[in-house]
N, C-alpha and C positions, 0 to 999 in steps of 0.2 A: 562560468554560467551557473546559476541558480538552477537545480533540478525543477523537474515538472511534477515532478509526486515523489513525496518524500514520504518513505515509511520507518516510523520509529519505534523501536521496542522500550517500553518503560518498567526494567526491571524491576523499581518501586513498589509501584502501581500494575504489575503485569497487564498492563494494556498495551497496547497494537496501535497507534497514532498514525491516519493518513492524510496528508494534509496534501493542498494541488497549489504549487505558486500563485502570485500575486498577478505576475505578465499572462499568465494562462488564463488565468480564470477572465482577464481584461478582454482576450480575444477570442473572435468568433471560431467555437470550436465545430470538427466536422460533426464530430457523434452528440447524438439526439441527448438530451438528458436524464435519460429515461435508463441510457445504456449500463450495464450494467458492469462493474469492473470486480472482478477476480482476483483474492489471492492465496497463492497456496504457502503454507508453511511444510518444507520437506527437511530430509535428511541434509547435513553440507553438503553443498554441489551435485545432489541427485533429484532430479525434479520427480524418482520414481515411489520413490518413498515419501509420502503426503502423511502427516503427523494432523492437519488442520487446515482450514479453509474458512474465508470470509469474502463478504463481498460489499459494496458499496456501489449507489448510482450515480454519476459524474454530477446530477445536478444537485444533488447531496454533497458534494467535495466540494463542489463551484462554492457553496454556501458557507460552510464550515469545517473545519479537520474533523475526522469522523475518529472515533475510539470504540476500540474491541476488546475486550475481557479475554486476556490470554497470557497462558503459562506456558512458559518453554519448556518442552517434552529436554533437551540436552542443552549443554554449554554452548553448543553452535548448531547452528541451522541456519536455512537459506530462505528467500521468499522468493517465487514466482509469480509473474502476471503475464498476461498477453502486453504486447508492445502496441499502446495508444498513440504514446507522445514518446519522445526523444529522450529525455532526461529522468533515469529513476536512481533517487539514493535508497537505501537502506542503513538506519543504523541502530545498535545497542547504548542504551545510556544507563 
């Protein structure tokens, strides 16, 4: 299965790439588009250590991959969000 929201680190370009698949954005989603989606960038595997945060409106995703201007505080870190949809990747490239 194809993730529902992929988020990618672009160590190039230290930006934050959030992009919401092609079969989501097709169907009728529950949350308004107005909603607002959360993410946190923490320590690995500690969601209590918050390094950065960003956010995005799902009808802002529906439209286009969203990009954020971000440098990674360490070699590894984690991302957090609330759980919208079923399917989240995270990667480094």
């Amino acid at each position: 299965d194809d993730p529902d929201i992929h988020v990618q680190y672009n160590t190039k370009l230290n930006r934050m790439i959030i992009s919401m698949s092609e079969d989501l954005r097709d169907k009728k989603i529950r949350y308004k588009d107005e909603t607002e989606v959360y993410f946190l960038i923490t320590d690995y595997n500690d969601p209590y250590i918050v390094y950065e945060t960003f956010s995005t409106k799902l009808g802002d995703l529906k439209k286009n991959p969203q990009s954020v201007a971000f440098k990674s505080p360490k070699e590894k870190f984690s991302v957090f969000t609330r759980r919208l949809f079923k399917n989240y990747v995270f990667e480094i490239q």
